[in-house]
BATISE-412884 format. One record per residue (C-alpha): residue number from 1; residue in three letters; x, y, z. Coordinates in steps of 0.1 Angstrom, whole numbers, plus 5000, padded with zeros to 4 digits. Last residue first. Layout:
N
<r><pos>NUM</pos><code>Ala</code><px>X</px><py>Y</py><pz>Z</pz></r>
...
! end
This chain:
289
<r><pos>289</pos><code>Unk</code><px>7913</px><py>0792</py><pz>3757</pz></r>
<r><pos>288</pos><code>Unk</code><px>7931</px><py>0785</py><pz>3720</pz></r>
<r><pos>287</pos><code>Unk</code><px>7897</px><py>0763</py><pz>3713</pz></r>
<r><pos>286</pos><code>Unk</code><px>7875</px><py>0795</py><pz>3720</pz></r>
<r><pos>285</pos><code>Unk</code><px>7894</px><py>0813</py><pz>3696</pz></r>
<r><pos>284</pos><code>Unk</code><px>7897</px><py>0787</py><pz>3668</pz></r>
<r><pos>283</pos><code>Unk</code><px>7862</px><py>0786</py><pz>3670</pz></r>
<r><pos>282</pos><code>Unk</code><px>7852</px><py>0819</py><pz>3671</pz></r>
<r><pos>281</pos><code>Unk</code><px>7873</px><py>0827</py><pz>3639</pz></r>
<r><pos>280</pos><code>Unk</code><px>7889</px><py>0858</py><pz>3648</pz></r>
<r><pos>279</pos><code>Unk</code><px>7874</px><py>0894</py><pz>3642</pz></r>
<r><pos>278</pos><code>Unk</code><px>7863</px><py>0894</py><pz>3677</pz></r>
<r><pos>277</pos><code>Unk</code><px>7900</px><py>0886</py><pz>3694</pz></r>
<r><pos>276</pos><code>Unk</code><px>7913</px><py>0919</py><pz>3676</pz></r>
<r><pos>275</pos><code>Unk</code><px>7883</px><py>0943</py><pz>3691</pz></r>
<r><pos>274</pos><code>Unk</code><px>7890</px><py>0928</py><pz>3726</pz></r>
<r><pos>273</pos><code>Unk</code><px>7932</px><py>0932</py><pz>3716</pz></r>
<r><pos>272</pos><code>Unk</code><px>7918</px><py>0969</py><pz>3708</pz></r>
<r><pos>271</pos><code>Unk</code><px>7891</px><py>0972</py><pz>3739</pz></r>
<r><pos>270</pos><code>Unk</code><px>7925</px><py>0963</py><pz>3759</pz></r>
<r><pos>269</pos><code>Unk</code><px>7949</px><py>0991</py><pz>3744</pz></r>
<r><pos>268</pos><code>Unk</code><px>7924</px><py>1019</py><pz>3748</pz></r>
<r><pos>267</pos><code>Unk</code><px>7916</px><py>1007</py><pz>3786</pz></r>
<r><pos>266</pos><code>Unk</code><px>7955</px><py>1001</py><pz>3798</pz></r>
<r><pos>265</pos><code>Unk</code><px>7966</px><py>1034</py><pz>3782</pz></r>
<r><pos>264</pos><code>Unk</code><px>7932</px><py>1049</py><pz>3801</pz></r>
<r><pos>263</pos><code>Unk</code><px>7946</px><py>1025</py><pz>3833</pz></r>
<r><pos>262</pos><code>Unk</code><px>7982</px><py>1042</py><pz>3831</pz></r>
<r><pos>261</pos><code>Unk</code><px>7971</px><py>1079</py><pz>3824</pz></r>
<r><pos>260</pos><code>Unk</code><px>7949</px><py>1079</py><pz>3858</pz></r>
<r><pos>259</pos><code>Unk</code><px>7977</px><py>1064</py><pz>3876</pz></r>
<r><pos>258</pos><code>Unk</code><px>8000</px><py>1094</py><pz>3868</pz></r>
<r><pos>257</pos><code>Unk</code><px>7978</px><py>1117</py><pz>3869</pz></r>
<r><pos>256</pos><code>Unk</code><px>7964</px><py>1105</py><pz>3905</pz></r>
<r><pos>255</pos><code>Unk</code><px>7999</px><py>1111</py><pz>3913</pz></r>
<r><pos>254</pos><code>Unk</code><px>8002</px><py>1141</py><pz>3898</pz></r>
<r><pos>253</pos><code>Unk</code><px>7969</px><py>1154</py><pz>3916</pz></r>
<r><pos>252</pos><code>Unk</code><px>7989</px><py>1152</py><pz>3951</pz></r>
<r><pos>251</pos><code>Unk</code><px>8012</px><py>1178</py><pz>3939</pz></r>
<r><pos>250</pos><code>Unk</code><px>7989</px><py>1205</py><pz>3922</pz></r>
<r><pos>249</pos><code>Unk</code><px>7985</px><py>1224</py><pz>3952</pz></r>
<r><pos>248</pos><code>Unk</code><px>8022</px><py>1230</py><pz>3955</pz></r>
<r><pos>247</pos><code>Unk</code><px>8019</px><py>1265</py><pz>3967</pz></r>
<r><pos>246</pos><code>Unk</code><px>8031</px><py>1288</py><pz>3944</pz></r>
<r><pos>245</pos><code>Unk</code><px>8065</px><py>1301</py><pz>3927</pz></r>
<r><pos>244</pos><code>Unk</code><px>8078</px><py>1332</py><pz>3910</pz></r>
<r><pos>243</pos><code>Unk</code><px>8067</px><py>1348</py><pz>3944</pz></r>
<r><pos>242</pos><code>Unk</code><px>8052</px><py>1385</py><pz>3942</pz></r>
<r><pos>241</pos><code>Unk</code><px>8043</px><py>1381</py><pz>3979</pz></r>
<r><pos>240</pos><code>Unk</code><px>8012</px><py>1396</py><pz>3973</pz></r>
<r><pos>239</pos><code>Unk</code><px>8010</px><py>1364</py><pz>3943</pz></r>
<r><pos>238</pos><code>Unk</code><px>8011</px><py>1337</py><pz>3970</pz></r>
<r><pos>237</pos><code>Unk</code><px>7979</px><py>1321</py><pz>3970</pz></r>
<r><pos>236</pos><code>Unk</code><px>7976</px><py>1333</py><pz>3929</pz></r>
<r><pos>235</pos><code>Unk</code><px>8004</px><py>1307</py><pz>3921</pz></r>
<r><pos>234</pos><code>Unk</code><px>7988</px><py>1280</py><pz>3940</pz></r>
<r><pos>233</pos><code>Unk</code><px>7952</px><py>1286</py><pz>3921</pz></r>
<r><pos>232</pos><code>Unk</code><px>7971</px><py>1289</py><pz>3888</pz></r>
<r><pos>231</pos><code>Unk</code><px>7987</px><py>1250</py><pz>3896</pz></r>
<r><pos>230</pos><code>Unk</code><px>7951</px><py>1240</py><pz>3909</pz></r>
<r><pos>229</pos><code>Unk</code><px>7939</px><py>1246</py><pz>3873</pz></r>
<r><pos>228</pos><code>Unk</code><px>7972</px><py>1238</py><pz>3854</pz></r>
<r><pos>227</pos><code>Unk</code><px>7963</px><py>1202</py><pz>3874</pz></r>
<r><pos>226</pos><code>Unk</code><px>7929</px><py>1200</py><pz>3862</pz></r>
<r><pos>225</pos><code>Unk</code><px>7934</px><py>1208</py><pz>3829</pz></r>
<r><pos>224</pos><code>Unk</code><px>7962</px><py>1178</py><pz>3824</pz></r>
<r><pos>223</pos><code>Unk</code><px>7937</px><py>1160</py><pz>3837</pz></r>
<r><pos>222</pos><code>Unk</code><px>7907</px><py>1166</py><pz>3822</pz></r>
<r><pos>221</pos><code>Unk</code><px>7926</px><py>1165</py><pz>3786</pz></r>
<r><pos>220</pos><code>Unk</code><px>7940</px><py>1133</py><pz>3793</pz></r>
<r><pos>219</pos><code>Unk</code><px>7905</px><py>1117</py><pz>3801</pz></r>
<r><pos>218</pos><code>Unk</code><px>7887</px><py>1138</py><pz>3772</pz></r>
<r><pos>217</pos><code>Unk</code><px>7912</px><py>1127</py><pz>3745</pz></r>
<r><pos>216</pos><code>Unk</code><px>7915</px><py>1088</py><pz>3756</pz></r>
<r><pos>215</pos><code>Unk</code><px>7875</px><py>1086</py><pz>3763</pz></r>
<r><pos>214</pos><code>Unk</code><px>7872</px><py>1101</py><pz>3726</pz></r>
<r><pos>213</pos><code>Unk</code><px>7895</px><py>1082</py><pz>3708</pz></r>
<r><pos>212</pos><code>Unk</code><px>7884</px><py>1051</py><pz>3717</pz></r>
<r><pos>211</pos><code>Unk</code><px>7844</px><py>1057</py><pz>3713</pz></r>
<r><pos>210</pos><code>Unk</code><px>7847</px><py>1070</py><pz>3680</pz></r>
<r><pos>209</pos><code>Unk</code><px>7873</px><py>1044</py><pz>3671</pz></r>
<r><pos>208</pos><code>Unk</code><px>7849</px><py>1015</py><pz>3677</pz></r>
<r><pos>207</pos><code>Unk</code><px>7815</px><py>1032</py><pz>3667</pz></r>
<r><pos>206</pos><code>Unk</code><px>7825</px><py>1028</py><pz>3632</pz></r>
<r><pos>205</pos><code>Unk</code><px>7822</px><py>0992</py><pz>3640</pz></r>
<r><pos>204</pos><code>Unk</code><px>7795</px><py>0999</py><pz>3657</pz></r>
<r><pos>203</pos><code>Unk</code><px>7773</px><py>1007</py><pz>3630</pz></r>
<r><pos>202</pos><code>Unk</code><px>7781</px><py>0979</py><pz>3608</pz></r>
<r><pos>201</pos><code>Unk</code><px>7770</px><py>0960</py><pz>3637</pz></r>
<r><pos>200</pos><code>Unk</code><px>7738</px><py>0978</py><pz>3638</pz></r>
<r><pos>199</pos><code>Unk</code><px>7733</px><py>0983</py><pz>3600</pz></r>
<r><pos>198</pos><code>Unk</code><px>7736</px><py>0942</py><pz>3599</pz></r>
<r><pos>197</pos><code>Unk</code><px>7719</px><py>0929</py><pz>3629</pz></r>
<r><pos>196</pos><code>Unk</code><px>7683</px><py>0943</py><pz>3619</pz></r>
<r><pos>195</pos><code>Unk</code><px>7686</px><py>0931</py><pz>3583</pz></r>
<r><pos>194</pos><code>Unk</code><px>7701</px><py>0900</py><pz>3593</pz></r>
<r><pos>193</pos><code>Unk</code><px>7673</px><py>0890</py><pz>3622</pz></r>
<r><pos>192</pos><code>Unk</code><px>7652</px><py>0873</py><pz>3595</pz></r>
<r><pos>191</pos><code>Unk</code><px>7688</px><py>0849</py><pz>3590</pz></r>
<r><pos>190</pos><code>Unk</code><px>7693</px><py>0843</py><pz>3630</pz></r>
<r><pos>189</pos><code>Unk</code><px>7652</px><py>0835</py><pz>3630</pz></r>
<r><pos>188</pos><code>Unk</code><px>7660</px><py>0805</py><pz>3605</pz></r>
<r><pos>187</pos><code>Unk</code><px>7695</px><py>0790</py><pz>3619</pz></r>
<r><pos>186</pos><code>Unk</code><px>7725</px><py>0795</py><pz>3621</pz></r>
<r><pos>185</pos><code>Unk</code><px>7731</px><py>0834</py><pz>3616</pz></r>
<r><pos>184</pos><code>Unk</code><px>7766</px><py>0845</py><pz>3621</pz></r>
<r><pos>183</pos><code>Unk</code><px>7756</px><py>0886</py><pz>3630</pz></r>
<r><pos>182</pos><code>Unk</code><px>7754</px><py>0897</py><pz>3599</pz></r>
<r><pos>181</pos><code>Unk</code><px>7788</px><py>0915</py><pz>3603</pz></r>
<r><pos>180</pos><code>Unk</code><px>7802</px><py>0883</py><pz>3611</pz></r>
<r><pos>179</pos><code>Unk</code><px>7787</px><py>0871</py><pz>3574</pz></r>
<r><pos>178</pos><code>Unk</code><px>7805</px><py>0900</py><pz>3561</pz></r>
<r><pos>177</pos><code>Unk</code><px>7836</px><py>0888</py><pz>3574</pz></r>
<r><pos>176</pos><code>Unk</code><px>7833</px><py>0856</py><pz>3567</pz></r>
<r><pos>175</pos><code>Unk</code><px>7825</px><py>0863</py><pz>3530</pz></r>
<r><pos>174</pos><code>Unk</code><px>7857</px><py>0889</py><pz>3524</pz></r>
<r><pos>173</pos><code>Unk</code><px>7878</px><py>0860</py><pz>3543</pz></r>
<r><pos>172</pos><code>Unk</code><px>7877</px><py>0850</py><pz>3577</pz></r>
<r><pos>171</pos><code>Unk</code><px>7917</px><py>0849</py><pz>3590</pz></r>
<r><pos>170</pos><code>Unk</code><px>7930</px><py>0876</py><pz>3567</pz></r>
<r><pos>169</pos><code>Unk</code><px>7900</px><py>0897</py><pz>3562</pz></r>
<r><pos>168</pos><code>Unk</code><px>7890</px><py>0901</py><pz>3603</pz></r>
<r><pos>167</pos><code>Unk</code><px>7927</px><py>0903</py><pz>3608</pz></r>
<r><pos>166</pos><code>Unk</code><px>7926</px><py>0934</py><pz>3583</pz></r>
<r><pos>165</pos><code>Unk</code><px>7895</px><py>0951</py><pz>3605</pz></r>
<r><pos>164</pos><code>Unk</code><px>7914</px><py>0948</py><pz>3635</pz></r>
<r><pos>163</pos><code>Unk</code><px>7943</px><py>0964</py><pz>3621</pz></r>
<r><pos>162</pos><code>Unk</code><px>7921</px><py>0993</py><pz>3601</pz></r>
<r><pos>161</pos><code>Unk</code><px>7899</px><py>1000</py><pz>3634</pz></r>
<r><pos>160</pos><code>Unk</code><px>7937</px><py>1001</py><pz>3657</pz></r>
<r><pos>159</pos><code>Unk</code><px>7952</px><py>1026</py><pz>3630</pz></r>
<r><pos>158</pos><code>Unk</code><px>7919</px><py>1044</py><pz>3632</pz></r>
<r><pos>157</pos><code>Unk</code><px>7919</px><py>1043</py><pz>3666</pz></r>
<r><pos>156</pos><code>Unk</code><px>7957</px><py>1060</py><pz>3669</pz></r>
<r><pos>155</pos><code>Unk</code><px>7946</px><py>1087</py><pz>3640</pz></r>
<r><pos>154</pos><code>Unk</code><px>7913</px><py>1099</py><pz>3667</pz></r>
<r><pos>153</pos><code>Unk</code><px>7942</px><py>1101</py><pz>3694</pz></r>
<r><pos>152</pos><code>Unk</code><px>7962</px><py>1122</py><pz>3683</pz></r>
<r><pos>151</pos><code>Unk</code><px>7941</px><py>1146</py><pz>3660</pz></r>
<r><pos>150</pos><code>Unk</code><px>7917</px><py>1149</py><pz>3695</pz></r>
<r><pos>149</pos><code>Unk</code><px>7948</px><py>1164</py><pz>3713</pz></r>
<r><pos>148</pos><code>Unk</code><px>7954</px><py>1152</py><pz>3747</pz></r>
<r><pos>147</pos><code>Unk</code><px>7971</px><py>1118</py><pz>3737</pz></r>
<r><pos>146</pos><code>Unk</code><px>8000</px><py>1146</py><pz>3732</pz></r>
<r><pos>145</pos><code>Unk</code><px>8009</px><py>1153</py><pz>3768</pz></r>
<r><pos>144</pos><code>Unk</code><px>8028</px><py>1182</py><pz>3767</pz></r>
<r><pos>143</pos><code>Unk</code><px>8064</px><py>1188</py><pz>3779</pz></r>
<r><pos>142</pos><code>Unk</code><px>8081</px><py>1221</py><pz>3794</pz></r>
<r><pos>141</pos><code>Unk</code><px>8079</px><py>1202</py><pz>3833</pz></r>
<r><pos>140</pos><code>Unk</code><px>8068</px><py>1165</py><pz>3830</pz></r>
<r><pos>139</pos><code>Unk</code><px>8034</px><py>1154</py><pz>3842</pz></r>
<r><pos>138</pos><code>Unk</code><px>8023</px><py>1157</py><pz>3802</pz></r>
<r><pos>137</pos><code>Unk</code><px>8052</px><py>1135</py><pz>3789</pz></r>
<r><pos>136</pos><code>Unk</code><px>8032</px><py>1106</py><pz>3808</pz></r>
<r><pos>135</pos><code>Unk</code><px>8001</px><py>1105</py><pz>3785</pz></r>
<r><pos>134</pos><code>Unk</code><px>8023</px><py>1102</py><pz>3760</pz></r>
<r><pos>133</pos><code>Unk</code><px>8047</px><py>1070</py><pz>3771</pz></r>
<r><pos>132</pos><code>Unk</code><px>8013</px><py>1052</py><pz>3782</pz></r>
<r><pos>131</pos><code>Unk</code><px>8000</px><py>1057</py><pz>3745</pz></r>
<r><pos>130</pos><code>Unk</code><px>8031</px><py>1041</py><pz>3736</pz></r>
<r><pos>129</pos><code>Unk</code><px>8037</px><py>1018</py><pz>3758</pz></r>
<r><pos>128</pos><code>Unk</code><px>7999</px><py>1003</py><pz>3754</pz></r>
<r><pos>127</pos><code>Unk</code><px>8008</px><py>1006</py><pz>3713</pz></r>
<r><pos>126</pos><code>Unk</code><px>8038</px><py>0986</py><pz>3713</pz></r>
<r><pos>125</pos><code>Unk</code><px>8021</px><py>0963</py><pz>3729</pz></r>
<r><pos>124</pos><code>Unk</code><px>7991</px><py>0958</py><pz>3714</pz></r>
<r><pos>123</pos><code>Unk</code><px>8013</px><py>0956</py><pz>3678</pz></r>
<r><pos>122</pos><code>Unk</code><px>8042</px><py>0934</py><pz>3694</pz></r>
<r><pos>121</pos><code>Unk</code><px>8017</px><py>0912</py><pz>3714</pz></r>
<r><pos>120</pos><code>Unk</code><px>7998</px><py>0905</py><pz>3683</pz></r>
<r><pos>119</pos><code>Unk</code><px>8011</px><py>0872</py><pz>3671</pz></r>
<r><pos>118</pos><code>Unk</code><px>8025</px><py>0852</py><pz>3705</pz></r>
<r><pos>117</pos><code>Unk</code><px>7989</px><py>0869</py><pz>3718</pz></r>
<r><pos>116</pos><code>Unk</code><px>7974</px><py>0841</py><pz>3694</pz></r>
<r><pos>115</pos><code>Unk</code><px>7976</px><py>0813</py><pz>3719</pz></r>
<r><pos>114</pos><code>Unk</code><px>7953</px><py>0834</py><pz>3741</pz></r>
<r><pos>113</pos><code>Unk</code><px>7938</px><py>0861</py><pz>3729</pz></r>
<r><pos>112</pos><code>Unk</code><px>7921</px><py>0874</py><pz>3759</pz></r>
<r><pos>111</pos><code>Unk</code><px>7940</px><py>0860</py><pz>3788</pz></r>
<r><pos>110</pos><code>Unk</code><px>7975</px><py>0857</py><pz>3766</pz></r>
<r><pos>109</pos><code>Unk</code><px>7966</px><py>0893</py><pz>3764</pz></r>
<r><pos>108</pos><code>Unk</code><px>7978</px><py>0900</py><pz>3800</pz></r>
<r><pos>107</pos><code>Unk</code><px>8009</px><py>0872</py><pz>3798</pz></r>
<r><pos>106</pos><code>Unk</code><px>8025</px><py>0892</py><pz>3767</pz></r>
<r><pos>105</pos><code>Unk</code><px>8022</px><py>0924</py><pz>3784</pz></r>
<r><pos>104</pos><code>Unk</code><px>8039</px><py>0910</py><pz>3815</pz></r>
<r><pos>103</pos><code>Unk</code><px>8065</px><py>0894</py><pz>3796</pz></r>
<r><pos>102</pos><code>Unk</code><px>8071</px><py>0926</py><pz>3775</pz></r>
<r><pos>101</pos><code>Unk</code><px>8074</px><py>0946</py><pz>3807</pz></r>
<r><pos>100</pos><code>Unk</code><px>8095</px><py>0928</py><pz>3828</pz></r>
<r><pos>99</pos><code>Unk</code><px>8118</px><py>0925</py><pz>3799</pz></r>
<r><pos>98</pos><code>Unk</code><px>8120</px><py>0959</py><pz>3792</pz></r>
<r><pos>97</pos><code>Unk</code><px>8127</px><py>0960</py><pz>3828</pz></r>
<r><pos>96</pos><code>Unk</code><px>8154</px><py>0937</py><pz>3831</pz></r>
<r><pos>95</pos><code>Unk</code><px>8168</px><py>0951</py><pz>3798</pz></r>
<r><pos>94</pos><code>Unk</code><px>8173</px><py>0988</py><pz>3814</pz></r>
<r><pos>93</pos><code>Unk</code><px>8185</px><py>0970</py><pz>3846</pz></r>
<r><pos>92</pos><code>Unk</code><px>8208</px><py>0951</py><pz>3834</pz></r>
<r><pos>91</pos><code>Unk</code><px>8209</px><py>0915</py><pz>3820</pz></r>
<r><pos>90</pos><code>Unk</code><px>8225</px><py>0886</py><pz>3823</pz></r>
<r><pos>89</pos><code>Unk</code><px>8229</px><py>0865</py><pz>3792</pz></r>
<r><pos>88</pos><code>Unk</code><px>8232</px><py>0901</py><pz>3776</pz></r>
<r><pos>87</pos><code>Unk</code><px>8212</px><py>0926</py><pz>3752</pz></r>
<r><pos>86</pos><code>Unk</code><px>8235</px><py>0958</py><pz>3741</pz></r>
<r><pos>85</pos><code>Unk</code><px>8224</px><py>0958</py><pz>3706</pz></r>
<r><pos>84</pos><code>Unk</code><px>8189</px><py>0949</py><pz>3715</pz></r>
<r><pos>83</pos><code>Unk</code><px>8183</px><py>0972</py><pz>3747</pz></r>
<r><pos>82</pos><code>Unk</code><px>8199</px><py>1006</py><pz>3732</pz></r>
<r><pos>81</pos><code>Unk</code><px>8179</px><py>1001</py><pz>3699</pz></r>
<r><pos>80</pos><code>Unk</code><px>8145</px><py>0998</py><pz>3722</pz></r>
<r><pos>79</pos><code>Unk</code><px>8153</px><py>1025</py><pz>3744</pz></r>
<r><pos>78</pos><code>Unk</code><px>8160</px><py>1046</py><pz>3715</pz></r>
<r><pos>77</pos><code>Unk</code><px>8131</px><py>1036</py><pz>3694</pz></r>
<r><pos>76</pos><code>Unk</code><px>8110</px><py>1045</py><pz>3724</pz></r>
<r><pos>75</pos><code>Unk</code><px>8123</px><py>1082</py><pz>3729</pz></r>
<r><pos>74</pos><code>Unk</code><px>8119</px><py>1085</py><pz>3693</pz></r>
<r><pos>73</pos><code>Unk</code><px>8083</px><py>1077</py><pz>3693</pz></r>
<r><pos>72</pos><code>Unk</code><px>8075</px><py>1104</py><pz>3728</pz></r>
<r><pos>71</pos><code>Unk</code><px>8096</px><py>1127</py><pz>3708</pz></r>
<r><pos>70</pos><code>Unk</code><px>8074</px><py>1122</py><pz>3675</pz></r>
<r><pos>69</pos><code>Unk</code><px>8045</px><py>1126</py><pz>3696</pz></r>
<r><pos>68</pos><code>Unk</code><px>8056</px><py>1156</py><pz>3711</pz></r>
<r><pos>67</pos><code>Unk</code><px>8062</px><py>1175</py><pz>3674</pz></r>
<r><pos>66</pos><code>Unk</code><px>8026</px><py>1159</py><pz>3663</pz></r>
<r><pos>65</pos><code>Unk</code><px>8011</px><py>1178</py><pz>3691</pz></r>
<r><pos>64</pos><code>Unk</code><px>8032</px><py>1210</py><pz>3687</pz></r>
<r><pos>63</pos><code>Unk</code><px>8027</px><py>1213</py><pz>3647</pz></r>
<r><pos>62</pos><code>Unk</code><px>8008</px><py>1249</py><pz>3655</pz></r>
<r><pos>61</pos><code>Unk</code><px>8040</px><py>1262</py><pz>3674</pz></r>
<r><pos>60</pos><code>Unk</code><px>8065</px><py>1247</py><pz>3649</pz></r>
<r><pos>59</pos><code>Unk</code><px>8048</px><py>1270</py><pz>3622</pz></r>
<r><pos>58</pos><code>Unk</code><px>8042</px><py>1303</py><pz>3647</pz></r>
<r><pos>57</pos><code>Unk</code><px>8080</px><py>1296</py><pz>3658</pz></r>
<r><pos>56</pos><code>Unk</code><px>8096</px><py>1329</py><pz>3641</pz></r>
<r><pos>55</pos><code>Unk</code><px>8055</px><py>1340</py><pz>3643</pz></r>
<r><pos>54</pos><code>Unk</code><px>8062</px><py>1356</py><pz>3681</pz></r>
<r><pos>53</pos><code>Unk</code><px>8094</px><py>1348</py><pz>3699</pz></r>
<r><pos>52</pos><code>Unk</code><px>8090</px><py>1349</py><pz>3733</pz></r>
<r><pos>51</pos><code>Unk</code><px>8054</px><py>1340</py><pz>3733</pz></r>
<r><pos>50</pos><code>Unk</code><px>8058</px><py>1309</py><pz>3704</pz></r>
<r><pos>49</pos><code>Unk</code><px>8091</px><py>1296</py><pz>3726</pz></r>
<r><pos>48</pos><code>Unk</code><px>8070</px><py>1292</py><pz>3757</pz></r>
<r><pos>47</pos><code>Unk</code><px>8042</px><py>1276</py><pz>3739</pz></r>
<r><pos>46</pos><code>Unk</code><px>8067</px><py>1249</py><pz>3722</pz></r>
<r><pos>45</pos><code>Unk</code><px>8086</px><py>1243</py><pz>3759</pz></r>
<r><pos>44</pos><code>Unk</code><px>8054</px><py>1238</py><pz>3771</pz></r>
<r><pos>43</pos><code>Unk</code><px>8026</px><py>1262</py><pz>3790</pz></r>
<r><pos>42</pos><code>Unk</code><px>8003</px><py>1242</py><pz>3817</pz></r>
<r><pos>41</pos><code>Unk</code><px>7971</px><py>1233</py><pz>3801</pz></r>
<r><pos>40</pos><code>Unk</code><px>7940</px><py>1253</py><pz>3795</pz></r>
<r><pos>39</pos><code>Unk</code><px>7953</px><py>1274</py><pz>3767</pz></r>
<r><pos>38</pos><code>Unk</code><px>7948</px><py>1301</py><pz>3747</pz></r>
<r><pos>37</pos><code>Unk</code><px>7972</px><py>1314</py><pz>3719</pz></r>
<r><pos>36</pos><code>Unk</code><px>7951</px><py>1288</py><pz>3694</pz></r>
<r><pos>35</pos><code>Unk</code><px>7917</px><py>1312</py><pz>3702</pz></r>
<r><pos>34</pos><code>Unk</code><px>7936</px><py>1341</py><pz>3692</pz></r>
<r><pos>33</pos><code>Unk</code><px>7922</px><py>1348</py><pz>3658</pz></r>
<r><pos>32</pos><code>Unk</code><px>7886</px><py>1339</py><pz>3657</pz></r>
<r><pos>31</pos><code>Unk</code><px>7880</px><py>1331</py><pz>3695</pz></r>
<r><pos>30</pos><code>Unk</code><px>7900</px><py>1359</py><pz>3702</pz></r>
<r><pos>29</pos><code>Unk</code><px>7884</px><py>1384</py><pz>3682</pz></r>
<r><pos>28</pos><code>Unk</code><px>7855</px><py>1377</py><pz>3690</pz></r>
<r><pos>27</pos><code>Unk</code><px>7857</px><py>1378</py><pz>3727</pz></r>
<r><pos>26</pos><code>Unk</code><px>7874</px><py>1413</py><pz>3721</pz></r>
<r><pos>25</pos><code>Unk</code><px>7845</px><py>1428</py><pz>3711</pz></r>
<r><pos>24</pos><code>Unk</code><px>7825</px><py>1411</py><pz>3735</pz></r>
<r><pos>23</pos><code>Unk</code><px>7842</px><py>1428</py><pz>3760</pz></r>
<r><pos>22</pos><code>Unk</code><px>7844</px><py>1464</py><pz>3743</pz></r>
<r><pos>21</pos><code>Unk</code><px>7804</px><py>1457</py><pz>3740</pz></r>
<r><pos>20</pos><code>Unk</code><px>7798</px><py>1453</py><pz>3771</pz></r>
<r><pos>19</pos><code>Unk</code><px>7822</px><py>1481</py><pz>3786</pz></r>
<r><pos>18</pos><code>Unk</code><px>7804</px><py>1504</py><pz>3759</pz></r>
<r><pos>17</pos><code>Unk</code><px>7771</px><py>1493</py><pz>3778</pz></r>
<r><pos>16</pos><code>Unk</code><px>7786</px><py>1501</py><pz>3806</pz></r>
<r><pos>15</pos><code>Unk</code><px>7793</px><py>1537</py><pz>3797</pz></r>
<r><pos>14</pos><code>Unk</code><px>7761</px><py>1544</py><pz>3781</pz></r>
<r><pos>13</pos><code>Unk</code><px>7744</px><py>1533</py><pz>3810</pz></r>
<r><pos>12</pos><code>Unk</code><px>7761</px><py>1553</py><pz>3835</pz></r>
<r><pos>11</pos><code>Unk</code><px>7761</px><py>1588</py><pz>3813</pz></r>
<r><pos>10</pos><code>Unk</code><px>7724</px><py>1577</py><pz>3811</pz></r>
<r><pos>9</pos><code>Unk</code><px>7719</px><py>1575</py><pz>3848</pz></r>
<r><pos>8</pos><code>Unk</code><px>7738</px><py>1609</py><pz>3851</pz></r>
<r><pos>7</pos><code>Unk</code><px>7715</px><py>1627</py><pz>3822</pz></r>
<r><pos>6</pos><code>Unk</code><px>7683</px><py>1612</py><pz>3843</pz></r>
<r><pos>5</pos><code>Unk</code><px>7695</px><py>1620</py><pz>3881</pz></r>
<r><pos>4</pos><code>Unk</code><px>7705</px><py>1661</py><pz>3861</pz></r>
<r><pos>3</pos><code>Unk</code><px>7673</px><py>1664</py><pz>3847</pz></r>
<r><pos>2</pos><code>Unk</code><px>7652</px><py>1654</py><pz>3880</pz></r>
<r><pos>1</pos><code>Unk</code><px>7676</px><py>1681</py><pz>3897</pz></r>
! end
């Protein structure tokens, strides 16, 4: 009887340890072949197409973040083309609010720029529309948000680093610039601070785009997780009655989405006009407030 509680405890063991190790099996495998099939986001129009049709969209499948972006840029240039060949005295509503907007913009780096937001209004601007435009798409049914993609939003501070960094060179000058970098000593302890001030502000300045990309990728990624989360958990309420809908869960969490994505495309493009007004002469900056 003894034999027979030890041979069944056994049978037990060696069975779930089989279970283990069938799970962990296929935990590999996923995460070093499948792990692209997963996602925590809602499925797209891209993902949808990949399931249905297997590797005939495999290549447009892996490109999906750049494919969004481009439809997010083309969807401006169109809006753009439509409003300057069709601009009027008195305008519609399409130019009324692409007006709205550019004046808006314009008087909201005036505050940090000032006379110099007539220059770099197009380039902050352009890029707060944008980034805004993106983080949108992904509250849209079939479309994906591409500020949530780390490849996304790492290129977009770059391009903002290397702009900054160019204004810096055009209005100080290879020496000005390195002598902002030291920190603008004036006077004897500014100059035996220079080998402190130097690594940390060269530092930062490779900090700058770090730091941008990062709180754009995780923000937009947390939400765009968070409501497929509460999506599933709708879906699953109502899954006895076998219901190719759920319950709405995810409603009220678009609208925090929504405001959410505006004040991160608000945050990246304001750190970049802040990162723009540093690389100008302080004088001429402080005389233009």
């Amino acid at each position: 009887m003894i034999s027979q509680y030890l041979q069944t405890i056994l049978t037990t063991t060696e069975h779930e340890v089989g279970q283990v190790a069938d799970t962990l099996a296929h935990a590999a495998e996923a995460a070093h072949g499948g792990a692209h099939e997963e996602s925590h986001e809602l499925p797209n129009i891209l993902h949808m197409l990949y399931k249905a049709f297997g590797d005939a969209f495999s290549g447009i499948y892996h490109w999906e973040n750049i494919i969004f972006a481009f439809v997010a840029l083309t969807f401006l240039c169109v809006v753009a083309t439509t409003v300057a060949r069709k601009r009027k005295m008195v305008p519609g509503r399409l130019q009324s609010l692409v007006e709205l907007v550019v004046e808006g913009l314009y008087n909201f780096f005036h505050s940090m720029l000032g006379d110099h937001a007539r220059r770099y209004t197009p380039f902050l601007g352009t890029l707060f529309v944008y980034i805004l435009t993106m983080n949108w798409m992904g509250m849209f049914p079939f479309l994906k948000a591409p500020s949530s993609a780390a490849t996304i939003t790492v290129s977009l501070a770059l391009i903002v680093f290397f702009y900054s960094q160019a204004v810096g060179f055009k209005h100080l000058g290879i020496g000005g610039w390195f002598f902002h970098l030291m920190g603008s000593p004036r006077d004897v302890i500014g100059w035996c601070l220079v080998p402190l001030n130097l690594p940390i502000h060269v530092i930062g300045e490779f900090a700058k785009p770090l730091s941008l990309s990062l709180r754009l990728f995780g923000n937009i990624t947390g939400e765009d997780i968070l409501i497929a989360a509460f999506t599933g958990v709708g879906i699953m309420m109502l899954s006895f009655m076998h219901s190719p809908v759920g319950v709405p869960l995810q409603l009220p969490f678009y609208f925090l989405g929504l405001l959410m994505s505006t004040i991160q495309a608000l945050v990246f493009t304001s750190l970049s006009a802040i990162y723009i007004a540093m690389m100008l002469p302080h004088e001429e900056h402080s005389e233009s407030h």
